[in-house]
Residue frames relative to the residue before (quaternion, step in Angstrom):
aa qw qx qy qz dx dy dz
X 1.0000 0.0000 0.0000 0.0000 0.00 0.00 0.00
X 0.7188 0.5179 -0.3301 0.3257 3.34 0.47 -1.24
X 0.4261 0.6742 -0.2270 0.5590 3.93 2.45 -1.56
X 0.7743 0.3946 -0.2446 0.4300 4.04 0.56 -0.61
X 0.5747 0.4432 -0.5035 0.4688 3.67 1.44 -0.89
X 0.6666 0.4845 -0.3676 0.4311 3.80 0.63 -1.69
X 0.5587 0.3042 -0.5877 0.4998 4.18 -0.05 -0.23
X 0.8179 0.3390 -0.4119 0.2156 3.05 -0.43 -1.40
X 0.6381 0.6038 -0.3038 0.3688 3.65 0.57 -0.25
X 0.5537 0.3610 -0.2433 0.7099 3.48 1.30 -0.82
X 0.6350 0.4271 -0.5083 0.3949 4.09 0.32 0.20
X 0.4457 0.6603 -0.3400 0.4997 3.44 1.55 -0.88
X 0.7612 0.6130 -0.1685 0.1280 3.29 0.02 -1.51
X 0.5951 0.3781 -0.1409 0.6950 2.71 1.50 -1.96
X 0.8170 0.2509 -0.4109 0.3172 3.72 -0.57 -0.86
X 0.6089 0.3442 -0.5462 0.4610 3.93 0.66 0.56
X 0.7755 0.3390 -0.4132 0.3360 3.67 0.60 0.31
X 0.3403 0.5996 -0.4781 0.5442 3.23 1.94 0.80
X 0.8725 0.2830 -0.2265 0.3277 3.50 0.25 -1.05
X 0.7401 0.2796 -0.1276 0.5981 3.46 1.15 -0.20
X 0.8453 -0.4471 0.1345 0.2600 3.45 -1.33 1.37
X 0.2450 -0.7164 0.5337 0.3768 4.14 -0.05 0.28
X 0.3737 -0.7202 0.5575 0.1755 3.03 -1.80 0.48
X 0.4618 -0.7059 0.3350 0.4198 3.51 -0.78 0.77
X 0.4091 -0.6673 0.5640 0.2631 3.81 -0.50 1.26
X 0.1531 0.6273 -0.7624 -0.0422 3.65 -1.76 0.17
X 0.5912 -0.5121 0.5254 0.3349 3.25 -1.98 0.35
X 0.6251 -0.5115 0.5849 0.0736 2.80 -1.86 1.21
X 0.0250 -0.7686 0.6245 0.1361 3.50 -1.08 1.31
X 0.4554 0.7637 -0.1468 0.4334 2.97 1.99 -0.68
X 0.1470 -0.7797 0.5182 0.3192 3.39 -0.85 -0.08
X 0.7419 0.2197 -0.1225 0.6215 3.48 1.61 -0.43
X 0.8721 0.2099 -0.1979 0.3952 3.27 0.28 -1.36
X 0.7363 -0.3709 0.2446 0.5103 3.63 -1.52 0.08
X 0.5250 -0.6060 0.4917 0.3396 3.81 -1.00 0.24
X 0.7360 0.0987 -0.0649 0.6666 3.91 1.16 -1.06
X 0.6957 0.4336 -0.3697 0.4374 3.71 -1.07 0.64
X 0.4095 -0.7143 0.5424 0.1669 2.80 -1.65 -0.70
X 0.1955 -0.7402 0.6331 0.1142 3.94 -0.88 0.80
X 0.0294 0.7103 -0.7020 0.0415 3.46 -0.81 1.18
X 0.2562 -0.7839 0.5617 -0.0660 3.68 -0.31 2.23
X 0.0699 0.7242 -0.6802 0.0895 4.18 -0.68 0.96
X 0.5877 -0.6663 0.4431 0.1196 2.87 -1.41 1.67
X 0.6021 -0.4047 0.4220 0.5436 3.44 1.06 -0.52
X 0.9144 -0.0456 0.0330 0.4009 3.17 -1.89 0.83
X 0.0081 0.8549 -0.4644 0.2312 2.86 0.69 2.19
X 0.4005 -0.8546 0.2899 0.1586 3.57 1.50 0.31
X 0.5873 -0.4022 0.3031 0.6336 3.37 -0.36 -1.35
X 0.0145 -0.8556 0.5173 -0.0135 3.69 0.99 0.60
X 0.0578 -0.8527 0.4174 0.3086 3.37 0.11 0.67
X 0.4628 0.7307 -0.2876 0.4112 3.55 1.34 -0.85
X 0.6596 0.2551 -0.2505 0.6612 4.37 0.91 -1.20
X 0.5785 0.5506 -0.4114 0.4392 4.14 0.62 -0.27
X 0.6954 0.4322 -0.3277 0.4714 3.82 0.33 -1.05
X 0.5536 0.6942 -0.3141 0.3362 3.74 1.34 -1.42
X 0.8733 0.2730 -0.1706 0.3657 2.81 0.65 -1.56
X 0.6104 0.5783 -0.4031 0.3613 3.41 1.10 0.19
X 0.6061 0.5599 -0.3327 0.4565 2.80 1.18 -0.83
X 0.6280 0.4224 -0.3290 0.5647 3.80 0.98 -0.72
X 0.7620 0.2049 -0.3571 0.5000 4.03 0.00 -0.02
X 0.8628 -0.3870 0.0649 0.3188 3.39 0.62 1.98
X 0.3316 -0.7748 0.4352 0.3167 4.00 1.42 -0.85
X 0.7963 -0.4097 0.0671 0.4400 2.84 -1.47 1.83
X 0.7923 0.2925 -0.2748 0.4594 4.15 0.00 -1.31
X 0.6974 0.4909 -0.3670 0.3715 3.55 0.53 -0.51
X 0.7655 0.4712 -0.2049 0.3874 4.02 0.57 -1.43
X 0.4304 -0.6398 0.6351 -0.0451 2.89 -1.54 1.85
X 0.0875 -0.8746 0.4756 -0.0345 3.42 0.19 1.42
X 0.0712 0.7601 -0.6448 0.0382 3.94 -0.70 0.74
X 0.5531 -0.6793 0.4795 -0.0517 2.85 -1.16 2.13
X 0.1608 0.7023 -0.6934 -0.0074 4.30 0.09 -0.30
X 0.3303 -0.6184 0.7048 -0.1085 3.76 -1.14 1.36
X 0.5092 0.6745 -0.5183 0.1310 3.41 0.50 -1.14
X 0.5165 0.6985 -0.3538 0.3466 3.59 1.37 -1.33
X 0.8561 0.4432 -0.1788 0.1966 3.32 0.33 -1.44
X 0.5839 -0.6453 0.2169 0.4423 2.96 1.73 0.12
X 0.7207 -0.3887 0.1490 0.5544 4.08 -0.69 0.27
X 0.4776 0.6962 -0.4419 0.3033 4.00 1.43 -1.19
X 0.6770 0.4594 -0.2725 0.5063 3.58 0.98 -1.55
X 0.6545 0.5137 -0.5363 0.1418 3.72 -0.22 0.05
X 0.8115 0.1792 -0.2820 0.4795 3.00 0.72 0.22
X 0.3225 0.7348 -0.4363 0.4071 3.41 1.43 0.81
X 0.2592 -0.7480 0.5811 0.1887 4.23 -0.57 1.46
X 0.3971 0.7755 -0.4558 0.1820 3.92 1.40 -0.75
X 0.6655 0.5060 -0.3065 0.4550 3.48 0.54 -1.44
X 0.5996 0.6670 -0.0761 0.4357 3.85 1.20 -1.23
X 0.7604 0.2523 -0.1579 0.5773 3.11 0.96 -0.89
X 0.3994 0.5049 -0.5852 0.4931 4.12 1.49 -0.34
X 0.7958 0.3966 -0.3491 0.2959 3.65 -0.20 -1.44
X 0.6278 0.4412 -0.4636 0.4431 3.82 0.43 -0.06
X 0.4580 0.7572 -0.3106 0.3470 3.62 1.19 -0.60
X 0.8773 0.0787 0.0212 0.4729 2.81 0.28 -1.64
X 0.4975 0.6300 -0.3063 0.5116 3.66 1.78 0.70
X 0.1002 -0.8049 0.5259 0.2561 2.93 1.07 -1.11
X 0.3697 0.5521 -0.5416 0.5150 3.81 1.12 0.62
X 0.3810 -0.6842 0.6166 0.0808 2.95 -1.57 1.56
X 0.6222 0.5923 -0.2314 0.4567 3.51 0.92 -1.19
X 0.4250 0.7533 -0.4089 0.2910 3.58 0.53 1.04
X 0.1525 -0.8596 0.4875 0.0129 3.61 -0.20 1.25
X 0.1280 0.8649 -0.4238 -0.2365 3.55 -1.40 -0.45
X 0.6002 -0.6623 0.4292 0.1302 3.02 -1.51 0.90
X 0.2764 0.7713 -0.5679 0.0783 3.88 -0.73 1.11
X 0.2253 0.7369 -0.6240 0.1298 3.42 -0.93 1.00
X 0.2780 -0.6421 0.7038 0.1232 3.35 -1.46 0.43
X 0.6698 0.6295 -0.2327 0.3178 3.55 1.12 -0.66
X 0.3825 -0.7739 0.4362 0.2539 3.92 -0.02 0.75
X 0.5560 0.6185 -0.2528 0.4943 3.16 1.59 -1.36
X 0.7761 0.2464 -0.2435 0.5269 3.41 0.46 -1.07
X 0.6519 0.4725 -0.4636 0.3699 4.17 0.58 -0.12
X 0.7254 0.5105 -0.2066 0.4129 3.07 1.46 0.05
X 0.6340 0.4951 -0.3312 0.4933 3.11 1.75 0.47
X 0.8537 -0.3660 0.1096 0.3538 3.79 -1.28 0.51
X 0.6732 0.4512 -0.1021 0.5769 3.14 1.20 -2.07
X 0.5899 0.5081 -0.5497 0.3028 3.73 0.29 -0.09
X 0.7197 0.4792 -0.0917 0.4939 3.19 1.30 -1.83
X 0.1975 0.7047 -0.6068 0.3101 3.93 1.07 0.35
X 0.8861 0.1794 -0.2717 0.3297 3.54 -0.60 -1.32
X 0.4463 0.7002 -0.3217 0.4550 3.50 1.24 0.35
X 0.3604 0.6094 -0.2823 0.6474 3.32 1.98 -0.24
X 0.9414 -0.0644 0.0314 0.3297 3.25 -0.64 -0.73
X 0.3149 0.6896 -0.5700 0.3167 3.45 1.83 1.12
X 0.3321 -0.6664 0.5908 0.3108 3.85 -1.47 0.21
X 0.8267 0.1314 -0.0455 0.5451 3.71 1.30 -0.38
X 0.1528 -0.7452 0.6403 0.1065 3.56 -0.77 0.57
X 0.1849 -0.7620 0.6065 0.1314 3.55 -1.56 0.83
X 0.2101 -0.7406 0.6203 0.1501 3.62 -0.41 0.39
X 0.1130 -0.7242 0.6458 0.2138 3.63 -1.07 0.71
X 0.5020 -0.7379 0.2419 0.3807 2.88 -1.35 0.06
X 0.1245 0.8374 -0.5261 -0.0810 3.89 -0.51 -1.30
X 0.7071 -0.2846 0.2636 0.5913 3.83 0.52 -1.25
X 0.5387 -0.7652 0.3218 0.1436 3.15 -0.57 1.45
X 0.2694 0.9379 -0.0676 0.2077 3.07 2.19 -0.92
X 0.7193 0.4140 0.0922 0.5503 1.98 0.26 -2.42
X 0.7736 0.2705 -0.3159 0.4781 3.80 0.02 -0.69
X 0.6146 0.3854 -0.5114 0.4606 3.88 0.74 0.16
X 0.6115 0.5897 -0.3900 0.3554 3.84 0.91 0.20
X 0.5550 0.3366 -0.3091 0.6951 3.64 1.28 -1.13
X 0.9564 -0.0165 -0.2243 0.1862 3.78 -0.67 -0.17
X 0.4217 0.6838 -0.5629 0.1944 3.48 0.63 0.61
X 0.8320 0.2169 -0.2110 0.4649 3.41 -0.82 1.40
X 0.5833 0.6256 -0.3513 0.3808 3.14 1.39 -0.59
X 0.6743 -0.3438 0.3913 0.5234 4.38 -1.42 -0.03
X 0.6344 0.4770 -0.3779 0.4766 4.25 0.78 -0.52
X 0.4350 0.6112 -0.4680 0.4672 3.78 1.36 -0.62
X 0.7416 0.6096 -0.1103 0.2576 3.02 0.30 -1.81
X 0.6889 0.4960 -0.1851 0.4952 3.23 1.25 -1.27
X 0.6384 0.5672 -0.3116 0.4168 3.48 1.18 -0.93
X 0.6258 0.4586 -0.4033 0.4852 3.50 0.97 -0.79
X 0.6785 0.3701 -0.4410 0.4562 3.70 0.60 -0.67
X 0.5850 0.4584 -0.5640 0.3599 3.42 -0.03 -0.12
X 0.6301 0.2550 -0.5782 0.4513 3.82 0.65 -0.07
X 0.6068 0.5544 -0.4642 0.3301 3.44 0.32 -1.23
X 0.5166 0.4395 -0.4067 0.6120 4.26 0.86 0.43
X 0.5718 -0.4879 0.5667 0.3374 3.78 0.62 0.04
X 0.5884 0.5408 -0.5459 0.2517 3.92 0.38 0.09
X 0.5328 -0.5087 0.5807 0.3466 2.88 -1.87 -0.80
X 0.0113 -0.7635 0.6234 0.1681 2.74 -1.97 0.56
X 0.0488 -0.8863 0.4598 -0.0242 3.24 -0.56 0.70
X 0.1274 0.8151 -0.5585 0.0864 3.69 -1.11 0.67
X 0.4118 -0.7203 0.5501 0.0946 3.13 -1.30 0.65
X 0.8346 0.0648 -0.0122 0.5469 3.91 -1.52 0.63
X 0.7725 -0.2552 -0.0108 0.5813 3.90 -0.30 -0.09
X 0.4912 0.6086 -0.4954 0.3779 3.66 0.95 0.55
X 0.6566 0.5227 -0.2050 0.5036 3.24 1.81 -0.56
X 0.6294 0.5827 -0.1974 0.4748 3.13 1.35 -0.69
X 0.4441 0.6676 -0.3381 0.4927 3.66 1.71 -0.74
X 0.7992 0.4478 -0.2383 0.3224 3.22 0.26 -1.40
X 0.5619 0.6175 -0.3794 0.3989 3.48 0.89 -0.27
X 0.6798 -0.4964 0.3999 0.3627 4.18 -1.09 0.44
X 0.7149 0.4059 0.0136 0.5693 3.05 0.76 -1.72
X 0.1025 -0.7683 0.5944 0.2143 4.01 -0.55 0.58
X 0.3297 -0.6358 0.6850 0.1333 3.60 -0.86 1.08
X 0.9025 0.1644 -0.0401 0.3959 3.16 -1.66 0.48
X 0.4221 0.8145 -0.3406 0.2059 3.20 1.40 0.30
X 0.6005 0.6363 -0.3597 0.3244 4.12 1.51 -0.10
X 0.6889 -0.6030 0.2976 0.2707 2.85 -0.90 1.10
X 0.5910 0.5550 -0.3262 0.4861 3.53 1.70 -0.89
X 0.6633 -0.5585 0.2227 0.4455 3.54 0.87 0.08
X 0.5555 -0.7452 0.2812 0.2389 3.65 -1.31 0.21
X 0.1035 0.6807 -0.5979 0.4104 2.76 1.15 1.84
X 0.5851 0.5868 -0.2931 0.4769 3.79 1.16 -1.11
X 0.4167 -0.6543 0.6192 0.1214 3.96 -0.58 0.84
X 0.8065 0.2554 -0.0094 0.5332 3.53 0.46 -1.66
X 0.3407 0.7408 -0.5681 -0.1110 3.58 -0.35 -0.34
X 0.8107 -0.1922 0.3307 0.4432 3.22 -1.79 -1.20
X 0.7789 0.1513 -0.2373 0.5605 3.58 0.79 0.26
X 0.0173 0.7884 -0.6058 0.1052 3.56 -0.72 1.58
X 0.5799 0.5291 -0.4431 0.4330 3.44 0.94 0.74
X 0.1753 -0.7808 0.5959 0.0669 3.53 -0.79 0.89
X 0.7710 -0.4508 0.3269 0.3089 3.66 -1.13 0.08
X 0.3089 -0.8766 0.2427 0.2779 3.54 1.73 -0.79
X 0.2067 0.8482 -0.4751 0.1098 3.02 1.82 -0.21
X 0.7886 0.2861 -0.0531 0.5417 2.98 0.54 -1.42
X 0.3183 -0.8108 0.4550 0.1852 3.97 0.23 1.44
X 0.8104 0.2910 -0.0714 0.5034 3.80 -1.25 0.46
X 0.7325 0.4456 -0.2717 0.4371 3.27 0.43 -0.54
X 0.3591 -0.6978 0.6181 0.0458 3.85 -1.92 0.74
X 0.1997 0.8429 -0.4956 -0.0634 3.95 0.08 0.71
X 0.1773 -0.7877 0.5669 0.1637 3.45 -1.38 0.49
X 0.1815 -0.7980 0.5386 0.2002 3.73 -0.52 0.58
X 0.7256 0.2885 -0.4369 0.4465 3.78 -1.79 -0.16
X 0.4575 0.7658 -0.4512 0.0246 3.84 0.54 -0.16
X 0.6594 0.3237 -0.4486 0.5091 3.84 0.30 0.63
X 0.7129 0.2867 -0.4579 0.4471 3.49 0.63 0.06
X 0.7117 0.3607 -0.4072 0.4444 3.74 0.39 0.09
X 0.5203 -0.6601 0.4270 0.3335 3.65 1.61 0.54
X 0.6037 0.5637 -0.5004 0.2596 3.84 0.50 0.62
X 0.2910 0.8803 -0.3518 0.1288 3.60 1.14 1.02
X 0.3754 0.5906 -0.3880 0.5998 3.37 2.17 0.17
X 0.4863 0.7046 -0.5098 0.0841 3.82 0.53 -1.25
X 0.7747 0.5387 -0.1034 0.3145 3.05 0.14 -2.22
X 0.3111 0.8995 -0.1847 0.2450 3.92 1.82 -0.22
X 0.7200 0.3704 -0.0149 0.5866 2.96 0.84 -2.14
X 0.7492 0.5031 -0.3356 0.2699 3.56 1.14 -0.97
X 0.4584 0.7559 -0.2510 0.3944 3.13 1.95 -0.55
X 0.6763 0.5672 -0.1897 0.4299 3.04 0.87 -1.58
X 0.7260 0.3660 -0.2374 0.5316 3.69 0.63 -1.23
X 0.7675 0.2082 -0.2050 0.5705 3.95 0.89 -0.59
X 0.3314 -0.7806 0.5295 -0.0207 3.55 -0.24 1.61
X 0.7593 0.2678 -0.2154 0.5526 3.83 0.94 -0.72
X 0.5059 0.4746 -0.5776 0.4304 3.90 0.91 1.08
X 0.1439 -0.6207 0.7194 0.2766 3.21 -1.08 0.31
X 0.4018 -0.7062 0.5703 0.1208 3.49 -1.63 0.90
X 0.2654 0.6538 -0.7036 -0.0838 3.56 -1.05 0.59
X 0.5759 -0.4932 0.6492 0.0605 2.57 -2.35 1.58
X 0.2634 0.7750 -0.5454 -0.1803 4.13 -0.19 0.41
X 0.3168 -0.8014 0.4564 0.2215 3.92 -1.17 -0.02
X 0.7053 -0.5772 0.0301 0.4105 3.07 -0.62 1.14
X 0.8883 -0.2991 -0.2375 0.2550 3.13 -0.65 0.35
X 0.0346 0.7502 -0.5123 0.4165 2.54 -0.12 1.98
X 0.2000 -0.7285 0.6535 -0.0464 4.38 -0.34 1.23
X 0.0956 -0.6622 0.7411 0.0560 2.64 -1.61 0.52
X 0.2535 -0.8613 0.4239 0.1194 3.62 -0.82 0.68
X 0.0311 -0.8451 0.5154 -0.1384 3.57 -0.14 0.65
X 0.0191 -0.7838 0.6048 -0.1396 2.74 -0.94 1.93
X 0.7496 0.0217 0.0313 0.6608 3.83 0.09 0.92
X 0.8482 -0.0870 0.2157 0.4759 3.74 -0.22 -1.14
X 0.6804 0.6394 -0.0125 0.3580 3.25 1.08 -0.90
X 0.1262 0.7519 -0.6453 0.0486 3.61 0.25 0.78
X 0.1098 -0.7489 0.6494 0.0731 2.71 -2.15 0.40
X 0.4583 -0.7412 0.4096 0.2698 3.66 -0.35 0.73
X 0.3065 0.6566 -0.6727 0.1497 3.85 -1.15 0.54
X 0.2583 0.4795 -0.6386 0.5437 2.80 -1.71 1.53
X 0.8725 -0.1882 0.4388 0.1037 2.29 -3.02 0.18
X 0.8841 -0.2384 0.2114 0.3419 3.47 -0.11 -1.39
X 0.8298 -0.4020 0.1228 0.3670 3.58 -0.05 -0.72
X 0.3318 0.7563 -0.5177 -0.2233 3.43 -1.03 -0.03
X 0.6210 -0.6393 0.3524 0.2855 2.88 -1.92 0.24
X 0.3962 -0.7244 0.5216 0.2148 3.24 -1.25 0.28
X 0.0666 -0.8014 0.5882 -0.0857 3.93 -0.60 1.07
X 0.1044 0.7088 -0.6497 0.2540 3.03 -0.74 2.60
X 0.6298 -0.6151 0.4068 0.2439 3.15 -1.07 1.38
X 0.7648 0.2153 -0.4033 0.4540 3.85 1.00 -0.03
X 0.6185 0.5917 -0.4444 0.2644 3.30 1.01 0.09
X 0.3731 0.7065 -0.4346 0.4157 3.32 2.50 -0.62
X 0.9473 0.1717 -0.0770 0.2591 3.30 0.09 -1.86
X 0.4565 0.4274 -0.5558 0.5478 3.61 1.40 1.21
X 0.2194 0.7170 -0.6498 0.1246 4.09 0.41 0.52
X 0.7891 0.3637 -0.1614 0.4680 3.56 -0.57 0.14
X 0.8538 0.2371 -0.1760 0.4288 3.61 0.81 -0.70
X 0.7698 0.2000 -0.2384 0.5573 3.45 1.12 0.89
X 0.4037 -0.6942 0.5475 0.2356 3.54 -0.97 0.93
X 0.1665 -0.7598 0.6108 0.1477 3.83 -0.86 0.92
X 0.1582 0.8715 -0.3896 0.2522 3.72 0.53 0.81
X 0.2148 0.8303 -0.4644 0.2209 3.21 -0.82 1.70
X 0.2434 -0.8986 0.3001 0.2078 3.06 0.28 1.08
X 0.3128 0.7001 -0.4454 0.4621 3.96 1.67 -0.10
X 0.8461 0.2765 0.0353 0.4544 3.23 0.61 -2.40
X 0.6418 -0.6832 0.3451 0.0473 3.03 0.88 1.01
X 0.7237 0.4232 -0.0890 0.5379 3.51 1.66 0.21
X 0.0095 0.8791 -0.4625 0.1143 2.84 -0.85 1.46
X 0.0078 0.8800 -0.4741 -0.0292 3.89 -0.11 0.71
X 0.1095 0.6356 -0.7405 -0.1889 3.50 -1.36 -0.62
X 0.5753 0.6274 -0.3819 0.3600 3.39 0.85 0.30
X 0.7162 -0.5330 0.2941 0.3411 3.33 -1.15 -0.25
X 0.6980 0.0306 -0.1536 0.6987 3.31 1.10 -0.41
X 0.0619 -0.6656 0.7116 0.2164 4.17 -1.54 -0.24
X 0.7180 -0.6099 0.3352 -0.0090 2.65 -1.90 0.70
X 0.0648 0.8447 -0.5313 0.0064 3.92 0.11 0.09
X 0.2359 -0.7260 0.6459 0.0079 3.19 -0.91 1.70
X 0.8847 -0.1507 0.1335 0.4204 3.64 -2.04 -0.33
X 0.8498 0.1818 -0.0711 0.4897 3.79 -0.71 0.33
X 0.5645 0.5901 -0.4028 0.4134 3.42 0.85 0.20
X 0.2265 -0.8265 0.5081 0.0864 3.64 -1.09 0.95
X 0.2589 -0.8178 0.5118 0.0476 3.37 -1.10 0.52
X 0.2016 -0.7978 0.5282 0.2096 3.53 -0.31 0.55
X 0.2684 -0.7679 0.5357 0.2267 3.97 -0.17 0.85
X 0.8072 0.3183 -0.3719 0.3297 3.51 0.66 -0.80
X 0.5731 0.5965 -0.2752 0.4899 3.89 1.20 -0.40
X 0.2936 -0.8024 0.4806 0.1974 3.23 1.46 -0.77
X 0.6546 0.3592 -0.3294 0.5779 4.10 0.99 0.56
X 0.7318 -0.5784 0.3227 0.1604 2.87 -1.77 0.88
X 0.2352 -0.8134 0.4374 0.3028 3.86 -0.10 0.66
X 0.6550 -0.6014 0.3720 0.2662 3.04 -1.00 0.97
X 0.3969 -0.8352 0.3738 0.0717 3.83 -1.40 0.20
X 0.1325 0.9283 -0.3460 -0.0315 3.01 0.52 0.72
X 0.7502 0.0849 -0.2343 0.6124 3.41 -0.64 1.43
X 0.7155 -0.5167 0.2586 0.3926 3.44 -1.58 0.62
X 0.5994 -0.5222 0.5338 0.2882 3.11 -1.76 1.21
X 0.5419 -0.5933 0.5420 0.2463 3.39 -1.32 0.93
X 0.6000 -0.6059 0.4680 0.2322 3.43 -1.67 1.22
X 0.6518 -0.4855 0.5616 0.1548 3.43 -1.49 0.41
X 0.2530 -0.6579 0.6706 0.2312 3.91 -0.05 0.67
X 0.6059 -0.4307 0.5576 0.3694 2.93 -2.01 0.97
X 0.7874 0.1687 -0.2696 0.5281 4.11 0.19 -1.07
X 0.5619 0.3839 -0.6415 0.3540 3.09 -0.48 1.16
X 0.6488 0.5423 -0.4721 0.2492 3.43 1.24 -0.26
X 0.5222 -0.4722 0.4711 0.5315 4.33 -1.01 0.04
C-alpha cells in the first residue's frame, strides 16, 4: 500500500507537470504553512458563520478595501455561469468588489486575461464540490502562479469542503469516482498548505478514523480532520481554530503511541490516548513542532451566531 500511494503520487506529479505549465520552485522556510499571507481552511457548509465570515474579511483587507475572487471551478460546469456563490460572499462580507473565476480550460487558465483579477485580488474563495476538478483547470497552470502571489501580497486564501481540501500537498478524496475513494486518480493538491493532507465535513459524515492509515505510511504529513463549519487559520506555522465545532489533528507520533501515553494538559486544554485529538475555537497549534500552544488567560466566548 504504502509502494502505490508514493507511485501513484510521483505519477500525478510528473504527468501534471508534463502536461501543464511548471511552476517557479523556491526553498521552504516553513515547514507547512505559506511563508507571507494567509490560509483560511472550512470544514464545509460554513453558513452564515459569523466568526470564519468576519475572519475572512477582515484578513482580505475589510469590507471598503478587499478585492474578492470567487473560483466555482469546484462546483462543476452548473456554476459557470451561476452569480449565487458571488452574491453569498458579498452577503455575509459586505465587500462589494467581488468577482468570479470559472474554467475547465488549461489553455485559458493559462493565459493572461484569465488571471487579470488575480492581479490585484487581496483574497480568493474557493467553493466547494470536487476537489478534482479544481486540481485539473489549475495545477501548474499561470492561475497556480497567481494564487501564490496573492499570498506573497499578504492576502488570503480561503476555501471550503473541497476548497479546503485543494489546499493541502497531498489531494484527499481526490478520484474522479467520487469521495468515498481516499486515494484516487488525482493526489496532488495546490500546496498552500506544504506536507500536509486535509479532510472536511468530518464528524458529521463520521470520517474521523479516515486520515489514520495515511499518517502512518506518510510520517512527514501532518493531517487535519476539519468539521463543518468550522476554519482553521494559518499563518506561516500557526493555525488557529474558529467556528462551530471541531477538528482533528493527525501526527505520525501521536498515531503510533495511541494507547501507551497520556498527552494531557490542562493550560492546552487537550487530552488523548488516541490517535488523533481535537482542537476547538481559540485553540492553537504549532505545525512545525507539532504540539499544542499553550493558553494564556480565558479561551474566548462562542458568538451568539455561531452558536447551533
Amino acid at each position: 500500500m504504502k509502494k502505490y500511494i508514493y507511485l501513484i503520487t510521483f505519477i500525478s506529479c510528473s504527468v501534471c507537470a508534463w502536461a501543464q505549465s511548471p511552476m517557479q520552485a523556491s526553498s521552504n522556510v516553513t515547514r507547512h504553512g505559506p511563508e507571507k499571507g494567509t490560509l483560511l481552511i472550512i470544514g464545509g457548509n460554513v453558513g452564515s458563520t459569523a466568526s470564519v465570515w468576519n475572519k475572512f474579511t477582515e484578513l482580505a483587507g475589510g469590507k471598503d478595501k478587499a478585492k474578492i475572487v470567487v473560483i466555482t471551478t469546484g462546483a462543476g460546469d452548473a456554476a459557470k455561469d451561476d452569480q449565487k456563490d458571488v452574491d453569498t460572499v458579498k452577503k455575509y462580507t459586505g465587500v462589494k468588489n467581488v468577482v468570479m473565476l470559472h474554467t475547465f480550460d488549461l489553455k485559458e487558465a493559462n493565459s493572461e486575461k484569465f488571471i487579470a483579477p488575480l492581479k490585484q485580488a487581496t483574497a480568493v474563495y474557493f467553493v466547494g464540490g470536487r476537489q478534482w476538478y479544481i486540481a485539473n483547470a489549475y495545477l501548474n497552470t499561470l492561475t497556480h502562479q497567481a494564487l501564490w502571489d496573492v499570498l506573497n501580497r499578504g492576502g488570503v486564501i480561503a476555501g471550503s469542503s473541497a476548497g479546503a481540501t485543494i489546499q493541502g500537498s497531498f489531494l484527499w478524496r481526490g478520484d474522479t469516482r467520487g469521495a468515498q475513494v481516499l486515494i484516487g486518480d488525482h493526489t496532488q493538491g495546490l500546496g498552500f498548505l506544504k506536507n500536509s493532507v486535509i479532510d472536511q465535513h468530518v464528524l458529521k459524515r463520521n470520517r474521523q478514523f479516515d486520515l489514520i492509515d495515511m499518517i502512518k505510511m506518510s510520517p512527514n504529513l501532518i493531517g487535519i480532520g476539519l468539521d463543518e463549519a468550522t476554519a482553521i487559520v494559518v499563518k506561516r506555522d500557526t493555525m488557529e481554530v474558529i467556528g462551530k465545532s471541531y477538528v482533528g489533528v493527525y501526527d505520525y507520533n501521536t498515531i503510533i503511541n495511541a494507547g501507551k501515553q497520556v498527552s494531557s494538559n490542562r493550560e492546552t486544554f487537550a487530552t488523548t490516548t488516541g490517535p488523533f485529538f481535537f482542537l476547538s475555537a481559540g485553540q492553537k497549534y504549532d505545525l512545525k513542532n507539532r504540539k499544542i500552544v499553550p493558553q494564556t488567560g480565558a479561551r474566548p466566548a462562542v458568538d451568539d451566531d455561531d452558536r447551533e
